[in-house]
C-alpha positions in Angstrom: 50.4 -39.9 -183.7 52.0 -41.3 -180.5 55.1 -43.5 -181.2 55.3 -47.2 -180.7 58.1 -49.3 -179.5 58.7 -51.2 -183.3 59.0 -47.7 -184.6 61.8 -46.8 -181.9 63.2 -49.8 -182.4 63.4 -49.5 -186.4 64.8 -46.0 -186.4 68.1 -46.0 -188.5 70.5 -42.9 -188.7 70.3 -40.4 -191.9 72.2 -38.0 -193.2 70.7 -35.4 -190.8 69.6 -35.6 -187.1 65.5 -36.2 -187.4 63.2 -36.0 -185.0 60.0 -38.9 -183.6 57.2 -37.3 -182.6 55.0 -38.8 -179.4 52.5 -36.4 -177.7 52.5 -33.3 -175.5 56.2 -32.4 -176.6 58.1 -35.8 -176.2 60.1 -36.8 -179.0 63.3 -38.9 -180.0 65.8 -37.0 -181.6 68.0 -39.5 -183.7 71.1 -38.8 -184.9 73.7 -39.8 -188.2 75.0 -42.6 -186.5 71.7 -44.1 -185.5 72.0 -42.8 -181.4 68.6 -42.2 -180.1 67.9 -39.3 -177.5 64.9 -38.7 -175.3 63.6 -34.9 -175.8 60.4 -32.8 -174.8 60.1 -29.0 -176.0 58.4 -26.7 -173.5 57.7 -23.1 -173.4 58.3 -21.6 -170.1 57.3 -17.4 -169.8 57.2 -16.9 -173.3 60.0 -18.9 -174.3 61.0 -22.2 -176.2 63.2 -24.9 -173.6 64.1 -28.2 -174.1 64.4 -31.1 -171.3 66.8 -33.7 -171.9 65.3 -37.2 -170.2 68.1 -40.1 -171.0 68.9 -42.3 -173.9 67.1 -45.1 -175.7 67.1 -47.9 -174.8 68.5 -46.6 -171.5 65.4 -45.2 -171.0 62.6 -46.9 -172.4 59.6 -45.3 -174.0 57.3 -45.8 -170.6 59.9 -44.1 -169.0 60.4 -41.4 -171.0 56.7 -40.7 -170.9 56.7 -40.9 -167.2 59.0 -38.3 -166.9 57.1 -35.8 -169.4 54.1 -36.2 -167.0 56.0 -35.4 -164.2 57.2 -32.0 -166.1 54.3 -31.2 -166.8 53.3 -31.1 -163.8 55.8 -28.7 -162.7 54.5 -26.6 -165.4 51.2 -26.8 -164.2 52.3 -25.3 -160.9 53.6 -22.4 -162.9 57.6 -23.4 -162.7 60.1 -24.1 -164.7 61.1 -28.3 -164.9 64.1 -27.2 -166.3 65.0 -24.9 -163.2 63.4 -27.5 -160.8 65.8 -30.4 -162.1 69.3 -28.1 -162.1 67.9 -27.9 -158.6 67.7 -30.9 -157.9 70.7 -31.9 -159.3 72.9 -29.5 -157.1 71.0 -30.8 -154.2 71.9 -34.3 -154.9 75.9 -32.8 -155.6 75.5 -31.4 -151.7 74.0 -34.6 -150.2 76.7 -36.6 -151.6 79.4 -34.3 -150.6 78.3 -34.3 -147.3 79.5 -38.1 -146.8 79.4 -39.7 -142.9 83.4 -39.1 -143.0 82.6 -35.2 -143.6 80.4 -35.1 -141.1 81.9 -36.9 -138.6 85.2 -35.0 -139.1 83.0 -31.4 -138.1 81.7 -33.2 -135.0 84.8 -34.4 -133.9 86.9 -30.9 -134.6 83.3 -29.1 -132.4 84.0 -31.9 -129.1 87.7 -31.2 -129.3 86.8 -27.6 -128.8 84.5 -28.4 -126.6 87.6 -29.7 -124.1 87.4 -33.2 -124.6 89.9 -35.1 -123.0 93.3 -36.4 -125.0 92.6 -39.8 -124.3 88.8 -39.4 -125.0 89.9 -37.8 -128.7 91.7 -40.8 -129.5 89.6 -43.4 -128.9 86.8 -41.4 -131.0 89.4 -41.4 -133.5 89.7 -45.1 -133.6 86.3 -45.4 -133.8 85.5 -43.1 -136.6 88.3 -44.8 -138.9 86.8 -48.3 -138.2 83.2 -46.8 -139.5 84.4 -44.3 -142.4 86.1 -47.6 -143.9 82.7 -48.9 -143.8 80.4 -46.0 -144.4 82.4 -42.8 -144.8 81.8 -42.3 -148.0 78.1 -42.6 -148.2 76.0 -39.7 -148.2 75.0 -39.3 -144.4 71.2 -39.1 -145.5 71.0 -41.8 -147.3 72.5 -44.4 -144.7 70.1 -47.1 -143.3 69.7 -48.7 -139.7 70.4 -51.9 -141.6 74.0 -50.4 -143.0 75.2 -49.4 -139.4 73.8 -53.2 -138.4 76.1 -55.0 -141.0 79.1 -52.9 -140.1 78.1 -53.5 -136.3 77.8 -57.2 -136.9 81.5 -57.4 -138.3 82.7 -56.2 -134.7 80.4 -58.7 -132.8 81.5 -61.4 -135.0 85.0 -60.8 -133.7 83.2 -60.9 -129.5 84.1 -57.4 -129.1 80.3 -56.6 -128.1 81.5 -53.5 -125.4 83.3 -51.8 -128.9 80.2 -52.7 -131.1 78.2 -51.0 -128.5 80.1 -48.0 -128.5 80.3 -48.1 -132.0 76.5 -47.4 -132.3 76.9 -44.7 -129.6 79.2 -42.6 -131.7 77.0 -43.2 -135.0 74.3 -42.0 -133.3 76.1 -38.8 -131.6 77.3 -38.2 -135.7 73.8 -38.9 -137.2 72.3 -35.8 -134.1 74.6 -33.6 -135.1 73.5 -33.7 -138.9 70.8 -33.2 -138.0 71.2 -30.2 -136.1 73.3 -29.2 -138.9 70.4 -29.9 -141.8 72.0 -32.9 -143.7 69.9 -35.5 -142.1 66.4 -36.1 -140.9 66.6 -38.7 -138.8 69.3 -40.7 -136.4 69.0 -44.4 -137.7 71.5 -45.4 -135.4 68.4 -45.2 -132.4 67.2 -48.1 -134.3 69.5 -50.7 -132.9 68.7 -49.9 -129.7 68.3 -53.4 -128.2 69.6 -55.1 -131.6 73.3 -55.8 -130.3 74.2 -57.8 -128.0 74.9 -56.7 -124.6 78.3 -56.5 -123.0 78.6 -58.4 -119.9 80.2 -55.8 -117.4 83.8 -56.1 -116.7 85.4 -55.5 -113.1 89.1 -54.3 -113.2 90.9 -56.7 -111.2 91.6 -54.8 -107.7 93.2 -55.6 -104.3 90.2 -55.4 -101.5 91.7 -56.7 -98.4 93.4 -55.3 -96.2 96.0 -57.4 -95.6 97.3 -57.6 -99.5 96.5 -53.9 -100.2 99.8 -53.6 -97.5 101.8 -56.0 -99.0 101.1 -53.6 -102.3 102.2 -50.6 -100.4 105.5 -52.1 -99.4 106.1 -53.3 -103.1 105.6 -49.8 -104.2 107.8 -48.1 -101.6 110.2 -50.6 -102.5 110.0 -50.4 -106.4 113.2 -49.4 -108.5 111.8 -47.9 -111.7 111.5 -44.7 -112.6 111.4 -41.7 -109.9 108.3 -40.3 -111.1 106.6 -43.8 -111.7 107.0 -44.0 -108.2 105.9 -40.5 -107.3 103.1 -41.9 -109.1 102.7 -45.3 -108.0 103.2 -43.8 -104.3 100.1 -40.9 -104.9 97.5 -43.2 -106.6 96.2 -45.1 -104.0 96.3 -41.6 -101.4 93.8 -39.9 -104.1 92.1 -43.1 -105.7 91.5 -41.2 -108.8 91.3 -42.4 -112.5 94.4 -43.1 -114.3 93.7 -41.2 -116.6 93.0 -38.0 -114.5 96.4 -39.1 -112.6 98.5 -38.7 -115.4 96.8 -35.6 -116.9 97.7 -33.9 -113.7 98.9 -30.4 -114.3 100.7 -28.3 -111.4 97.9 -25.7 -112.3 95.5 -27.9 -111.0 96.6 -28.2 -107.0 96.5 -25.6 -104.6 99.2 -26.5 -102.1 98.5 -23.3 -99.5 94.3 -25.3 -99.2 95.9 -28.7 -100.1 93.7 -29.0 -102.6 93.6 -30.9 -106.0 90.8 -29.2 -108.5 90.2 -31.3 -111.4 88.6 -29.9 -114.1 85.5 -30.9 -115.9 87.1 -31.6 -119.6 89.5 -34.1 -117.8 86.8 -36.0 -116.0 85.0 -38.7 -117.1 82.0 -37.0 -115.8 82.6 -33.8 -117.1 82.6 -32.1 -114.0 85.1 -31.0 -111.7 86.3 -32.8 -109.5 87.8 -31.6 -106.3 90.4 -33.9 -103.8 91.3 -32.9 -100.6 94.9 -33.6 -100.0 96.3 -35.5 -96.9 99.8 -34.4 -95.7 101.0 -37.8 -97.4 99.9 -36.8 -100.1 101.3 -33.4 -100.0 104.6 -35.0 -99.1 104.9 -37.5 -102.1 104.0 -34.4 -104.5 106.9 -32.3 -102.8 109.6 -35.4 -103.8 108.9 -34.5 -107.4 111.9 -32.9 -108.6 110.8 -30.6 -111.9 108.0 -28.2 -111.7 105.7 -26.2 -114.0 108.7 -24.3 -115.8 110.3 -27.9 -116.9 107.1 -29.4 -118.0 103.1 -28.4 -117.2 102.6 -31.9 -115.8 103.6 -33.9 -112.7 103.9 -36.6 -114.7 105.5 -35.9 -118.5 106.5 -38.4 -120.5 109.7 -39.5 -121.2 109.7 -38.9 -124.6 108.3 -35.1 -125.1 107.6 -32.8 -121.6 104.7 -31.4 -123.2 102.7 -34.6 -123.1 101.9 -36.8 -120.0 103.0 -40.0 -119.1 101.9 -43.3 -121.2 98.9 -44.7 -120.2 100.7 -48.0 -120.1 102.7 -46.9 -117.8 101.3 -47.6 -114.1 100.3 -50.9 -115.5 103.4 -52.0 -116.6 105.1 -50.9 -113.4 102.2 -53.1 -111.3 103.6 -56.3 -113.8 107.5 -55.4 -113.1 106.6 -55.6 -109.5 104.9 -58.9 -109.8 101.2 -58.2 -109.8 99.4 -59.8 -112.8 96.6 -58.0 -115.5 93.4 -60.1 -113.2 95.3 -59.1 -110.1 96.1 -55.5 -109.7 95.7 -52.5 -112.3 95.9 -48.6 -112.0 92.0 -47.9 -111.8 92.2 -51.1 -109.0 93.3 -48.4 -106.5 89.9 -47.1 -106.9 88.4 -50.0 -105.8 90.7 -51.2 -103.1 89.7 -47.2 -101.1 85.9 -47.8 -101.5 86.1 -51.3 -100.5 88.0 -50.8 -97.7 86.4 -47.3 -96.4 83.3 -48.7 -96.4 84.1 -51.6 -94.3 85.4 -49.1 -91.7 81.9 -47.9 -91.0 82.8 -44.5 -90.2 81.8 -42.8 -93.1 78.2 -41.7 -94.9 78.5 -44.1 -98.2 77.6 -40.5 -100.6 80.7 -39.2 -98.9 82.7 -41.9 -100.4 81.0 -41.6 -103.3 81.4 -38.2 -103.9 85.2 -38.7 -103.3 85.0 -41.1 -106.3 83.7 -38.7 -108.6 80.7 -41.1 -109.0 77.5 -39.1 -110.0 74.1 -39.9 -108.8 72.0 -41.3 -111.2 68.9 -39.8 -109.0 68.9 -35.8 -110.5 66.7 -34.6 -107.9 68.9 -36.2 -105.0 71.8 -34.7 -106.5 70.6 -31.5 -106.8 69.5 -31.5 -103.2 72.7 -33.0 -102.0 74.2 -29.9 -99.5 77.8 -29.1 -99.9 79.1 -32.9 -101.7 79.7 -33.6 -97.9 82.8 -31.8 -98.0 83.8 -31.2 -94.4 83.6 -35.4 -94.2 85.7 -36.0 -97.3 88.5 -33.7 -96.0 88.7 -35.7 -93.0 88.0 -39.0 -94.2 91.2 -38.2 -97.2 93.8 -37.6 -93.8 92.3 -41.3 -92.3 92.2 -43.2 -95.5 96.1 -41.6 -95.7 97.0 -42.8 -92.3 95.3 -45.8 -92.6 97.5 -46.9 -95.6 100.3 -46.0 -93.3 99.8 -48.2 -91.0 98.9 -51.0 -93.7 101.6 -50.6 -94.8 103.6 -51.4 -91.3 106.6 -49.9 -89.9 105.6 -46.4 -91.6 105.4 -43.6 -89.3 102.3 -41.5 -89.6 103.2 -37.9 -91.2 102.7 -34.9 -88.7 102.3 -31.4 -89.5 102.4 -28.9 -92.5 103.5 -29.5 -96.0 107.3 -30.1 -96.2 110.1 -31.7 -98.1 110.5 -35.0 -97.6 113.1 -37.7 -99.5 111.6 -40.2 -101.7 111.0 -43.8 -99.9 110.2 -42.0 -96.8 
């Protein structure tokens, strides 16, 4: 006779455990002190198992029911339910070991092999601890589009929209690789495509015109910081590169017999290399610094340890002591101030100047088909834009000849 809920319900303990009988092998085992346990006896190749399925009233007798059907159903495929839920069990134990924070800590150790950049590591780190103290600890599967949009939201409620959009990025580079890696199905993060708001751009504030990019180049010549601050100061607007690529400079990476600086690929925001033809200038400024690759692997070390490079605060902070303000000037404003100004010379193909920038074209097929990155221009066009700044800068005498010492403020 099947059981009822009144007879669950009036069960009382006795002196031994006894057993309530409901149908295809369900029962409730109660015990001495009254507790009430949900049980169904199987046999399984020739042998007597028992399921456990909860505790009343835990687990109600509807419940319990369903859950026999549901074994019995494994049965009827010819398995075991017992072996089906330790299964299941160990697969729920590896789904919630492999948390976002887990995951996310693999991926980041695989693009730091990969020869991300310093810089580039760090600022994933930041990332990744603003998200792990939101989701790190949830099992990677089991995370929703509308989890990442909550923790998103927080960020966007403080206006930081260009951060909440990156944010999103690096969930969704995470989510990929789980899935590549079998610990998730599907990147949620592609979701919120379209969901955040969008980041109006923002344009470093750069000198453009001639006249004021001079009056910069006599305030560097005549800046009193540091020697290599203004070895540094002094190269940056000869090369227009990144910051960033400036002060990762290693004397590995230049060729001084081709005057050439080679860039390579894991320091460039591009991920390419990134070749700059050096002007004598520019050879001459490089000869005024005073250690080399035995004292420290890059031009410019920091002051505090040789074997890192110079702060990225650092070119900044000299443009401030020198008077130029954050919407004024800044480091990557050099970059600017070249492409304005070359282009409104007219004498050179715009790809050539945009090659020299390390911009990529966003056209594959024009890339591809574009012959030799216009190399013979650039090379030429380096030693004009170098004697150009020269005589912006007024009273300087053009540099003639091979590479050779020369004293700093020449």
């Amino acid at each position: 006779m099947a059981l009822t809920a009144v007879a669950i319900r009036n069960a009382k303990g006795r002196a031994k455990p006894y057993k309530l009988t409901d149908s295809d092998g369900l029962f409730l085992l109660v015990t001495p002190k009254g507790a009430r346990y949900w049980r169904m006896n199987y046999r399984y190749l020739g042998k007597q198992k028992t399921l456990a399925f909860g505790v009343y009233p835990d687990t109600g007798l509807a419940e319990a029911r369903e859950q026999r059907d549901a074994a019995r159903k494994v049965l009827a495929r010819g398995d075991d339910p017992g072996e089906q839920i330790k299964l299941e069990r160990i697969a729920a134990t590896i789904a919630a070991s492999n948390s976002f924070k887990a995951v996310a800590d693999e991926w980041l150790l695989k693009v730091e092999r990969e020869g991300r950049s310093a810089a580039t590591m760090k600022k994933l780190h930041w990332l990744l601890d603003f998200i792990n103290a939101s989701i790190g600890k949830r099992p990677i599967a089991a995370i929703s589009a509308q989890e990442l949009l909550v923790m998103l939201r927080k960020m966007e409620g403080k206006g930081k929209y260009e951060t909440a959009k990156r944010l999103r990025s690096t969930c969704s580079q995470v989510l990929r690789y789980a899935i590549a890696t079998a610990r998730a199905e599907r990147d949620v993060a592609a979701d919120l495509r379209g969901a955040l708001i969008a980041p109006q751009p923002v344009h470093r504030a750069a000198i453009t015109s001639a006249n004021e990019a001079g009056g910069l180049l006599r305030a560097i010549e005549a800046f009193e910081g540091h020697t290599n601050t203004k070895a540094a100061l002094r190269l940056l607007p000869h090369v227009f590169v990144r910051p960033g690529e400036l002060r990762h400079a290693e004397w590995a990476d230049f060729n001084f017999d081709k005057a050439l600086w080679t860039i390579p690929p894991h320091k460039t925001k591009m991920r390419r290399p990134h070749i700059i033809p050096l002007s004598r200038q520019a050879l001459a400024i490089l000869e005024t610094i005073e250690h080399d690759a035995d004292y420290s692997r890059f031009l410019f070390p920091s002051l505090r340890s040789v074997d890192r490079p110079m702060s990225e605060n650092t070119i900044n902070a000299a443009l401030r002591r020198m008077g130029y303000a954050q919407d004024e000037m800044t480091g990557h404003g050099f970059r600017a101030m070249a492409a304005t100004l070359l282009n409104e010379m007219g004498l050179w193909h715009p790809d050539a100047i945009e090659r020299q920038l390390a911009h990529q074209d966003n056209n594959a097929v024009r890339r591809a088909y574009t012959r030799g990155e216009y190399w013979d221009e650039r090379v030429r066009m380096m030693q004009h834009w170098s004697d150009h700044l020269d005589f912006l800068r007024g009273g300087a005498k053009v540099i003639k000849g091979k590479f050779r010492k020369v004293k700093a403020g020449q």
